[in-house]
C-alpha positions as CSV (number, residue, x, y, z in Angstrom):
1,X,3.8,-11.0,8.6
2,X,4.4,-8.7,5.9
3,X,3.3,-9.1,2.0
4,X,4.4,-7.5,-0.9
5,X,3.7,-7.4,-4.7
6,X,4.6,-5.2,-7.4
7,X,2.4,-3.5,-10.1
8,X,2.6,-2.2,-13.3
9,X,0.9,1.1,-13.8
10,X,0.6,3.8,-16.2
11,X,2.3,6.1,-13.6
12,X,5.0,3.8,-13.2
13,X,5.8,0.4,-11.2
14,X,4.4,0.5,-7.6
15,X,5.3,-1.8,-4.6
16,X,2.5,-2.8,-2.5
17,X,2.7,-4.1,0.9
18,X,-0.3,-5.5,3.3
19,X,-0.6,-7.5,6.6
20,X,-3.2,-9.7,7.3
21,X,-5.5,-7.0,7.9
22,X,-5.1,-4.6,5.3
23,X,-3.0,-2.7,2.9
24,X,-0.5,-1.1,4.5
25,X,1.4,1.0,1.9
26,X,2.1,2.1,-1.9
27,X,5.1,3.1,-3.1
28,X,6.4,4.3,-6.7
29,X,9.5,2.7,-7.5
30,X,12.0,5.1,-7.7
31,X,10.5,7.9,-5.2
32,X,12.7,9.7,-2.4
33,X,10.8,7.3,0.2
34,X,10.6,4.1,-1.2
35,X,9.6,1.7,0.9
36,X,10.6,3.9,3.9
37,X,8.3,1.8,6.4
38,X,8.5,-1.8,5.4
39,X,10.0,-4.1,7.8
40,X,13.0,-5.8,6.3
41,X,11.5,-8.8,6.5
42,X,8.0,-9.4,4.2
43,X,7.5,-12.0,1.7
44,X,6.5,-11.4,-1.7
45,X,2.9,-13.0,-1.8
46,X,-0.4,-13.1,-3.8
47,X,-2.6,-12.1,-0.5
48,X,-6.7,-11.7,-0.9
49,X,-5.6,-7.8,0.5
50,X,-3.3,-7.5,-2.6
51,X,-5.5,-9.0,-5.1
52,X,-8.1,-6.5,-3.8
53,X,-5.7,-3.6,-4.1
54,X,-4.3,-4.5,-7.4
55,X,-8.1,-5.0,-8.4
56,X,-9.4,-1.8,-7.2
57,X,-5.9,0.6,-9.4
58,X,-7.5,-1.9,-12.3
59,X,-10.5,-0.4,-12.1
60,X,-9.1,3.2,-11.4
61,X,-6.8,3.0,-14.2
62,X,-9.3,2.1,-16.3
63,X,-11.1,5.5,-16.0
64,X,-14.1,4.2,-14.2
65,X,-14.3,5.2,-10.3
66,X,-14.1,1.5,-7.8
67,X,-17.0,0.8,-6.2
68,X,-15.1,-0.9,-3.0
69,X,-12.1,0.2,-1.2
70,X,-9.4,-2.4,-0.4
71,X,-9.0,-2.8,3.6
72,X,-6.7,-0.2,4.7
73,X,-4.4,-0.5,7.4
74,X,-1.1,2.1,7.4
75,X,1.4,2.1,9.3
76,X,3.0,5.6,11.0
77,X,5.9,6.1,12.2
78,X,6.2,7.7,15.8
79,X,6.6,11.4,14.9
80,X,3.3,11.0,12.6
81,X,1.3,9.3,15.6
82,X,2.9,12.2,18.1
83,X,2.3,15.6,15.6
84,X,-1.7,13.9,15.1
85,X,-1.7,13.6,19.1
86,X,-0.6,17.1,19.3
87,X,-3.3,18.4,16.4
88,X,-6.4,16.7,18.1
């Protein structure tokens, strides 16, 4: 299952999104890609993963640099996983 929660940033609102394992993308509302890769269906939901993320753009906002990283898990689409296939 699928996760989301928005975020209020200097930059501008951002959509996160996170499956059990990790966060799996960030999005500023508004840009030519929004949301390009979430699955239609998600559920907007306080996660430990989004509370982490949210927590760790706090801390970056704030000017100070995060001493953790959120679990990350992104998704790619097929072209992405075939052009890295063909790089390596």
């Amino acid at each position: 299952m699928i996760f989301t929660q928005h975020y209020n940033s200097p930059v501008g609102d951002l959509l996160l999104a996170a499956d059990n394992s990790g966060l799996i993308g960030l999005w500023l509302d508004g840009e030519k890609y929004f949301a390009d890769s979430l699955p239609e269906s998600h559920d907007e939901r306080e996660t430990t993963v989004l509370c982490d993320a949210k927590r760790w753009l706090d801390v970056y906002f704030s000017g100070r640099e995060p001493d953790f990283m959120p679990p990350l898990h992104p998704v790619r689409k097929r072209f992405q996983k075939s052009r890295m296939e063909a790089a390596a």
